[in-house]
ZADO-1210 file (C-alpha; in nm, 4 decimals, padded with zeros to 6 digits):
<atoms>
<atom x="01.5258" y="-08.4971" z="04.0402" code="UNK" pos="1"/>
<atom x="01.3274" y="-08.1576" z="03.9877" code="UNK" pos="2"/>
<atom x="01.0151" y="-08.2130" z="03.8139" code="UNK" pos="3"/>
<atom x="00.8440" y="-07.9751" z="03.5306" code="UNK" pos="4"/>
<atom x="00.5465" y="-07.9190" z="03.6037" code="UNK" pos="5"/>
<atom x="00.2991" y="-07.6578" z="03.3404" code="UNK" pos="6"/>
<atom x="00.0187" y="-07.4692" z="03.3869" code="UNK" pos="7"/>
<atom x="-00.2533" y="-07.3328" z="03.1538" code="UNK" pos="8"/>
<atom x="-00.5879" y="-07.2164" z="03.1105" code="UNK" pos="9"/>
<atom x="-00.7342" y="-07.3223" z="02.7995" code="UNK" pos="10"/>
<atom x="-01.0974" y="-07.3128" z="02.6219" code="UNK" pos="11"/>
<atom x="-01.2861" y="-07.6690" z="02.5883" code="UNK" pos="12"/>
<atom x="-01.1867" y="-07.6362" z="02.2039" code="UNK" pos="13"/>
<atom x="-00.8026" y="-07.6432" z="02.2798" code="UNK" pos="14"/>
<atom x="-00.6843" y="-07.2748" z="02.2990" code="UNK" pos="15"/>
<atom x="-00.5290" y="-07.1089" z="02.5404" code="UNK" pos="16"/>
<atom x="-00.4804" y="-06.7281" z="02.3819" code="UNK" pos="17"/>
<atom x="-00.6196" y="-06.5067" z="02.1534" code="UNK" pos="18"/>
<atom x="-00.5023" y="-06.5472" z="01.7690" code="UNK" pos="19"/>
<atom x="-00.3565" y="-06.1951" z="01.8338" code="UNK" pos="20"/>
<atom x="-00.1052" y="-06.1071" z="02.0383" code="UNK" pos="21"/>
<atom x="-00.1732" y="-05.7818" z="02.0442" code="UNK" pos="22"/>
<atom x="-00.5355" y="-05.8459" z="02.1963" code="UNK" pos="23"/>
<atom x="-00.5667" y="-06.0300" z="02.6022" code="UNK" pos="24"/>
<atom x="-00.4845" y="-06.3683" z="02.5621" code="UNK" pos="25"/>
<atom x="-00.6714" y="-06.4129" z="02.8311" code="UNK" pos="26"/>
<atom x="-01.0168" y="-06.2030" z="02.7851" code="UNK" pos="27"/>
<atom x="-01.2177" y="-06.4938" z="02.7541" code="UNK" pos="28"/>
<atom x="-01.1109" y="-06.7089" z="03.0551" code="UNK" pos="29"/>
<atom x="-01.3241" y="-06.7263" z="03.3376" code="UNK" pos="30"/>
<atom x="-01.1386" y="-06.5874" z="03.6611" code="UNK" pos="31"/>
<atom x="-01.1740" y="-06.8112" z="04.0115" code="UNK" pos="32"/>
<atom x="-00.9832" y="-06.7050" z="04.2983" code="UNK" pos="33"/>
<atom x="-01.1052" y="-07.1109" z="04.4194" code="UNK" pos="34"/>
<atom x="-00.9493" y="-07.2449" z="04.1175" code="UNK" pos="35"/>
<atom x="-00.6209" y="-07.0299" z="04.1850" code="UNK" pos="36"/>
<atom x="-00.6320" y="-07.1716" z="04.5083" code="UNK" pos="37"/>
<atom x="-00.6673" y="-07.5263" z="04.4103" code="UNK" pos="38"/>
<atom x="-00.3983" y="-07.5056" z="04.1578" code="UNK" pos="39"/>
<atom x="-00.1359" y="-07.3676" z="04.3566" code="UNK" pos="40"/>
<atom x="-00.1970" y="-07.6320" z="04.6284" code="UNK" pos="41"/>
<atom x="-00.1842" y="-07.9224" z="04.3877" code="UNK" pos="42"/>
<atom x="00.1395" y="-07.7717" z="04.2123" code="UNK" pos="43"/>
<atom x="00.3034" y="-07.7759" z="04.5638" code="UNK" pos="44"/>
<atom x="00.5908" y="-07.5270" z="04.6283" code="UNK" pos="45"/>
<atom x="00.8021" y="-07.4095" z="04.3381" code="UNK" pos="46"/>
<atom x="01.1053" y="-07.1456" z="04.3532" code="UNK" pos="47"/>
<atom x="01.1463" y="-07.1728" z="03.9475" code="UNK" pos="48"/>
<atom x="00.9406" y="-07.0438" z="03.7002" code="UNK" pos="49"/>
<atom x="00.9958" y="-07.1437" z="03.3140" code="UNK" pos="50"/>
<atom x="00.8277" y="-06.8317" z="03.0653" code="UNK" pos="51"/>
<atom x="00.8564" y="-06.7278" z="02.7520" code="UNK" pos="52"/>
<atom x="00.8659" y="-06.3365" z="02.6049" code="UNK" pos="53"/>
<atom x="00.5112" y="-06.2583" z="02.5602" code="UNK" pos="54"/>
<atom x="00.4010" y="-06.4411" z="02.9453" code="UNK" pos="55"/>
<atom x="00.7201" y="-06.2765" z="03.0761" code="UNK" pos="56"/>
<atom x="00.6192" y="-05.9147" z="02.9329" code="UNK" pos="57"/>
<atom x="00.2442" y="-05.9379" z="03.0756" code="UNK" pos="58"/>
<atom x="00.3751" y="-06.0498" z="03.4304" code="UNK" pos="59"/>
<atom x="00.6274" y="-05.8167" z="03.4516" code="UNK" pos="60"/>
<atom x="00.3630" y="-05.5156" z="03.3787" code="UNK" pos="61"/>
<atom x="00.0983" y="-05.7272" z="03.5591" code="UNK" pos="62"/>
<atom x="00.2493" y="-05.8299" z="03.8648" code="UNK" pos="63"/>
<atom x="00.5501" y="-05.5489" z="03.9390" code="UNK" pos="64"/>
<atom x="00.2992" y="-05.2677" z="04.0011" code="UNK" pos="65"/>
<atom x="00.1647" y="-05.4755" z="04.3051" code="UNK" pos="66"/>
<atom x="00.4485" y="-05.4701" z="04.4447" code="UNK" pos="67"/>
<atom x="00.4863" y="-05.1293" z="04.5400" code="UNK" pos="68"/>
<atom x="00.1042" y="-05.0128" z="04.5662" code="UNK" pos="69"/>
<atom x="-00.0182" y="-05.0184" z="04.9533" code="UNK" pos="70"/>
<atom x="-00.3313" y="-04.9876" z="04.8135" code="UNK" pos="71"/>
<atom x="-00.3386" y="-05.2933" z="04.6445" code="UNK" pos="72"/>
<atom x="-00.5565" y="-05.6195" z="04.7479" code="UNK" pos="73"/>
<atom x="-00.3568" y="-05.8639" z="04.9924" code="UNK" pos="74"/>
<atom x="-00.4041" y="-06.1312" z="04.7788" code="UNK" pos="75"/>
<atom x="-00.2315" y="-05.9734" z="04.4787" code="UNK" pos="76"/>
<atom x="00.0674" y="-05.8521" z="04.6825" code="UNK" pos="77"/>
<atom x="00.1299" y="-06.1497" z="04.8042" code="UNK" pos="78"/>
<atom x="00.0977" y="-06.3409" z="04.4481" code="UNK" pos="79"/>
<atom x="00.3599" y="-06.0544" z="04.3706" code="UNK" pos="80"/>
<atom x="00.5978" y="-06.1322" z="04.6157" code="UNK" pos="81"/>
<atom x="00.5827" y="-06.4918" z="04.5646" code="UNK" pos="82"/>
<atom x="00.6154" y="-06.4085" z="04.1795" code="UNK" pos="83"/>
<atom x="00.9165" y="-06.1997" z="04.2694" code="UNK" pos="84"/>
<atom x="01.1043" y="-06.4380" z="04.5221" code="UNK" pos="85"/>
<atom x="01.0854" y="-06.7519" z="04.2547" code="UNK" pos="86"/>
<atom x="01.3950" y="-06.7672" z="03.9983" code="UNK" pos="87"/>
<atom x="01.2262" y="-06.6243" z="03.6811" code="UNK" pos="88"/>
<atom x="01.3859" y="-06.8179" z="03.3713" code="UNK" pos="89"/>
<atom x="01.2961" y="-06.5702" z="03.0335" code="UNK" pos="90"/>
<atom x="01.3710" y="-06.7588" z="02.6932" code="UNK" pos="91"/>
<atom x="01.3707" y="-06.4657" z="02.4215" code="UNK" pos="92"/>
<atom x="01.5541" y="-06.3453" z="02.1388" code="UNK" pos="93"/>
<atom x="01.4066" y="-06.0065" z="02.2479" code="UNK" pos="94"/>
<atom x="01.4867" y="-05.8943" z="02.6114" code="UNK" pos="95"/>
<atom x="01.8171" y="-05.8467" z="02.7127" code="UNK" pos="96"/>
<atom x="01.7512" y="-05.7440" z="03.0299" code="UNK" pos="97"/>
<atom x="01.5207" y="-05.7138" z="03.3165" code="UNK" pos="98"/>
<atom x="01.4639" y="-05.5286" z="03.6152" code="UNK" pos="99"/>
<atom x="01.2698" y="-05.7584" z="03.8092" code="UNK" pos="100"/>
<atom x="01.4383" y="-05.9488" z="04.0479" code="UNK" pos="101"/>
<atom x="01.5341" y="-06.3053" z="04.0186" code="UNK" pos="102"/>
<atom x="01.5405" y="-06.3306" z="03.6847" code="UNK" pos="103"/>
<atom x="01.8086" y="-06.4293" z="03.3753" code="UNK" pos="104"/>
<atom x="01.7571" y="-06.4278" z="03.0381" code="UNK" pos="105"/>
<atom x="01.8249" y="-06.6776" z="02.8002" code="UNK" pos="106"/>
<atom x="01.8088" y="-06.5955" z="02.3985" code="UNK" pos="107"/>
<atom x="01.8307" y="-07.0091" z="02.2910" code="UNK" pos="108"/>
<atom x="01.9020" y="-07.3590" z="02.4760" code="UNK" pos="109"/>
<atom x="01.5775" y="-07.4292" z="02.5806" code="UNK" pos="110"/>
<atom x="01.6246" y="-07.7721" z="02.6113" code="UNK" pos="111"/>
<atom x="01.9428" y="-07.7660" z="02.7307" code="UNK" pos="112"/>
<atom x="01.8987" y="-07.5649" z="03.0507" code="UNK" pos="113"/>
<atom x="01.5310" y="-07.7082" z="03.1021" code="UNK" pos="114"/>
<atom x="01.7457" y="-08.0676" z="03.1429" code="UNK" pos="115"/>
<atom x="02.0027" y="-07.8705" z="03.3646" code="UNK" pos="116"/>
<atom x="01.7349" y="-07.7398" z="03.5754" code="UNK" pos="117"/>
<atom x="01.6051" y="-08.0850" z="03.6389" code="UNK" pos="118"/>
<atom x="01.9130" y="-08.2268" z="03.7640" code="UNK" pos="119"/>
<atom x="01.9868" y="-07.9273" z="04.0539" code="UNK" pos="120"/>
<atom x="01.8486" y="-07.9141" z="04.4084" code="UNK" pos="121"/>
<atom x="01.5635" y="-07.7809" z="04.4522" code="UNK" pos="122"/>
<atom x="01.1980" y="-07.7735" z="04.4602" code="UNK" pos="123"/>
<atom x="00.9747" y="-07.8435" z="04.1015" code="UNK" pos="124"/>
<atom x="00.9548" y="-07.6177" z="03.7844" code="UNK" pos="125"/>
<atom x="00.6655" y="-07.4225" z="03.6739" code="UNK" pos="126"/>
<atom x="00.5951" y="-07.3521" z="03.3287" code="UNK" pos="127"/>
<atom x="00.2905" y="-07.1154" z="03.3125" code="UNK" pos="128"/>
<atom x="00.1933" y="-06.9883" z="02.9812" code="UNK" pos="129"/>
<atom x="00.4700" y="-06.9601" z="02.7577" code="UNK" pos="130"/>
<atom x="00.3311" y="-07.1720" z="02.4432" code="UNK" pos="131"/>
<atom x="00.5931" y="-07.1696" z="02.2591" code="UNK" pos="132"/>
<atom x="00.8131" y="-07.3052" z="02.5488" code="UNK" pos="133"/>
<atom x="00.5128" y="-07.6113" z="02.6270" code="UNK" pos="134"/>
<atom x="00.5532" y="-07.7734" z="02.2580" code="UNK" pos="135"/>
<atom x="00.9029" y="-07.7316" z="02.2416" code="UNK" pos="136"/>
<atom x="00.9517" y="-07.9136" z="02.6013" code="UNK" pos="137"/>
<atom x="00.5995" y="-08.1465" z="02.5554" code="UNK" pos="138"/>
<atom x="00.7855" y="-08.2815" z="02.1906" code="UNK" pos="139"/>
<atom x="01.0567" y="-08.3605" z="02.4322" code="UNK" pos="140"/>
<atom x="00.9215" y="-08.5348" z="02.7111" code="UNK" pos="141"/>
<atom x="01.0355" y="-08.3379" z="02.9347" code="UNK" pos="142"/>
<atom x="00.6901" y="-08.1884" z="03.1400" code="UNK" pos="143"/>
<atom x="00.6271" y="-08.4514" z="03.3965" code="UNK" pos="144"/>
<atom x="00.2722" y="-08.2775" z="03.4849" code="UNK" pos="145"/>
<atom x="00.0698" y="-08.1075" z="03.3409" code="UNK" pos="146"/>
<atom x="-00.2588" y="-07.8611" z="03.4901" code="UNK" pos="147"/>
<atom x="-00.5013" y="-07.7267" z="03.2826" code="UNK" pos="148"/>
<atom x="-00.7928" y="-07.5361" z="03.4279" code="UNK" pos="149"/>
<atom x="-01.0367" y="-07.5546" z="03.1372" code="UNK" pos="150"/>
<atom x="-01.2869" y="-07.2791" z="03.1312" code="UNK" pos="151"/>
<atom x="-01.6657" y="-07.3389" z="03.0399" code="UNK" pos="152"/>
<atom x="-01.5958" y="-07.1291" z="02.6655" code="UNK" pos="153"/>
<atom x="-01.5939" y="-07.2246" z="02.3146" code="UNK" pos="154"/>
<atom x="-01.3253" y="-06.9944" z="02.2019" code="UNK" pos="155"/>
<atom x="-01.3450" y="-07.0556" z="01.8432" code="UNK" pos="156"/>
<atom x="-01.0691" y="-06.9563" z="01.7500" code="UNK" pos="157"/>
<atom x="-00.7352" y="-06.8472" z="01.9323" code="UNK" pos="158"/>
<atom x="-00.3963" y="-07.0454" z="01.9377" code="UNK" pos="159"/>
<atom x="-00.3871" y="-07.3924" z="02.0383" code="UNK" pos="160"/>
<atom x="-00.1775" y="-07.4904" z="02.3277" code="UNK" pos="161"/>
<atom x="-00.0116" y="-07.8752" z="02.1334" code="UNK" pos="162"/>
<atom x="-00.0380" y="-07.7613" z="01.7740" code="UNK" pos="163"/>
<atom x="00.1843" y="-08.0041" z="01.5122" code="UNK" pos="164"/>
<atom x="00.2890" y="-08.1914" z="01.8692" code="UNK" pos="165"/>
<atom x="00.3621" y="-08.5744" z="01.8234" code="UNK" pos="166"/>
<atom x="00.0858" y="-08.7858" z="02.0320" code="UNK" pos="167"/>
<atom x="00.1738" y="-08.8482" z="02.4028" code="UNK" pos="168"/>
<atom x="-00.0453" y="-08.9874" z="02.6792" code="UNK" pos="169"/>
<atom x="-00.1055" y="-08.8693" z="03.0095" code="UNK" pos="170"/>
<atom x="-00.2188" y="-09.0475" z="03.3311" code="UNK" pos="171"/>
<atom x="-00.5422" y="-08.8360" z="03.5298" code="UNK" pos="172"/>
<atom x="-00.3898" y="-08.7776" z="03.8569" code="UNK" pos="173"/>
<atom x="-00.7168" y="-08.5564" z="03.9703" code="UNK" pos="174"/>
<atom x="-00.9748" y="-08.3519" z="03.8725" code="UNK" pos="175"/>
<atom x="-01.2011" y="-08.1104" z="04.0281" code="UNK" pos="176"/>
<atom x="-01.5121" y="-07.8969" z="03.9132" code="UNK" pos="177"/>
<atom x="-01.5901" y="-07.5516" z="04.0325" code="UNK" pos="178"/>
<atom x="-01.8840" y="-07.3515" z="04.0748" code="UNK" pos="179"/>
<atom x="-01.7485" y="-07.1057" z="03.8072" code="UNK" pos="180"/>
<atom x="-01.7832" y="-07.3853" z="03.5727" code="UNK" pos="181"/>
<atom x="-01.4101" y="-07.4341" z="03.5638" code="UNK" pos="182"/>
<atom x="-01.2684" y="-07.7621" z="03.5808" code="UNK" pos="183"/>
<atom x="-00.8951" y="-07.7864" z="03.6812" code="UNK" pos="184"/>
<atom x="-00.7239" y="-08.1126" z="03.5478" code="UNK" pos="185"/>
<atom x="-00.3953" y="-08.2957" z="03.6687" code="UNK" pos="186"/>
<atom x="-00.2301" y="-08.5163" z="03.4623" code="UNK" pos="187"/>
<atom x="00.1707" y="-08.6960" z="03.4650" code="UNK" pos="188"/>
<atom x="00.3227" y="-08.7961" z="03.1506" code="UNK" pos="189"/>
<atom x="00.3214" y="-09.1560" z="03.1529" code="UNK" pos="190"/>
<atom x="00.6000" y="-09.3146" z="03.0435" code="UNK" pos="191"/>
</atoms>
């Protein structure tokens, strides 16, 4: 069985963007190419990624321009390609289509297909970002790990990642500070 696994950066208050969408969600985190590294290692190999609209939007715009730039670092080409390659799952009322490739669009059934994509062969599911998409399948039980990397900022104020979300626990499977003052957190859901 495929296993959903999320990742976030959040503030040590709880939030994880800006109160406007608008505005960068993510102007106030605290950018570690060690803790990138770290993640990605400890997440293991994924070929399915799980977003939402407003994550979906900012990668495709983000991450498509890498692509195709010679110019552009190593490092982000090859996040780029690896981006591209992995089955890109878009839940949104919104889009009804995309040009990136490797990726379908779903406008409802969250649940549904999320419990569909655990049963199939493959390797785990990433859900990166996409807050909407965390509470709906956190109130469900159905992220077996989570990863926050927790950046050394007092947001005040922002949106919080498990708003109006029924109490769960989690067991600490690592965690791991960086020089950046980030600390990168592993937990499974224990059941």
């Amino acid at each position: 069985m495929r296993k959903i696994k999320m990742l976030n950066r959040i503030s040590i208050d709880g939030y994880f963007a800006s109160p406007n969408e608008e505005s960068s969600g993510m102007a106030w985190f605290i950018h570690d190419p060690e803790v990138d590294k770290v993640a990605h290692e400890i997440g293991g190999k994924m070929d399915t990624l799980i977003m939402g609209a407003t994550t979906y939007k900012l990668f495709e715009s983000s991450w498509i321009p890498f692509l195709n730039n010679p110019d552009a670092p190593k490092q982000m080409r090859e996040i780029a390609e690896e981006l591209t390659e992995m089955d890109k799952i878009v839940f949104s009322k919104k889009i009804k289509a995309s040009n990136w490739q490797n990726t379908r669009i779903h406008d409802d059934h969250l649940i549904e297909v999320v419990q569909q994509l655990k049963q199939e062969i493959g390797t785990d599911v990433l859900v990166l970002g996409s807050g909407s998409i965390v509470k709906q399948l956190a109130a469900q039980g159905l992220i077996d790990e989570y990863m926050f990397i927790v950046s050394p900022v007092v947001a005040g104020q922002g949106e919080p990642l498990f708003q109006h979300i029924k109490q769960f626990k989690l067991s600490l499977l690592a965690a791991r500070a960086f020089e950046s003052g980030n600390v990168l957190l592993h937990y499974e859901l224990k059941k």
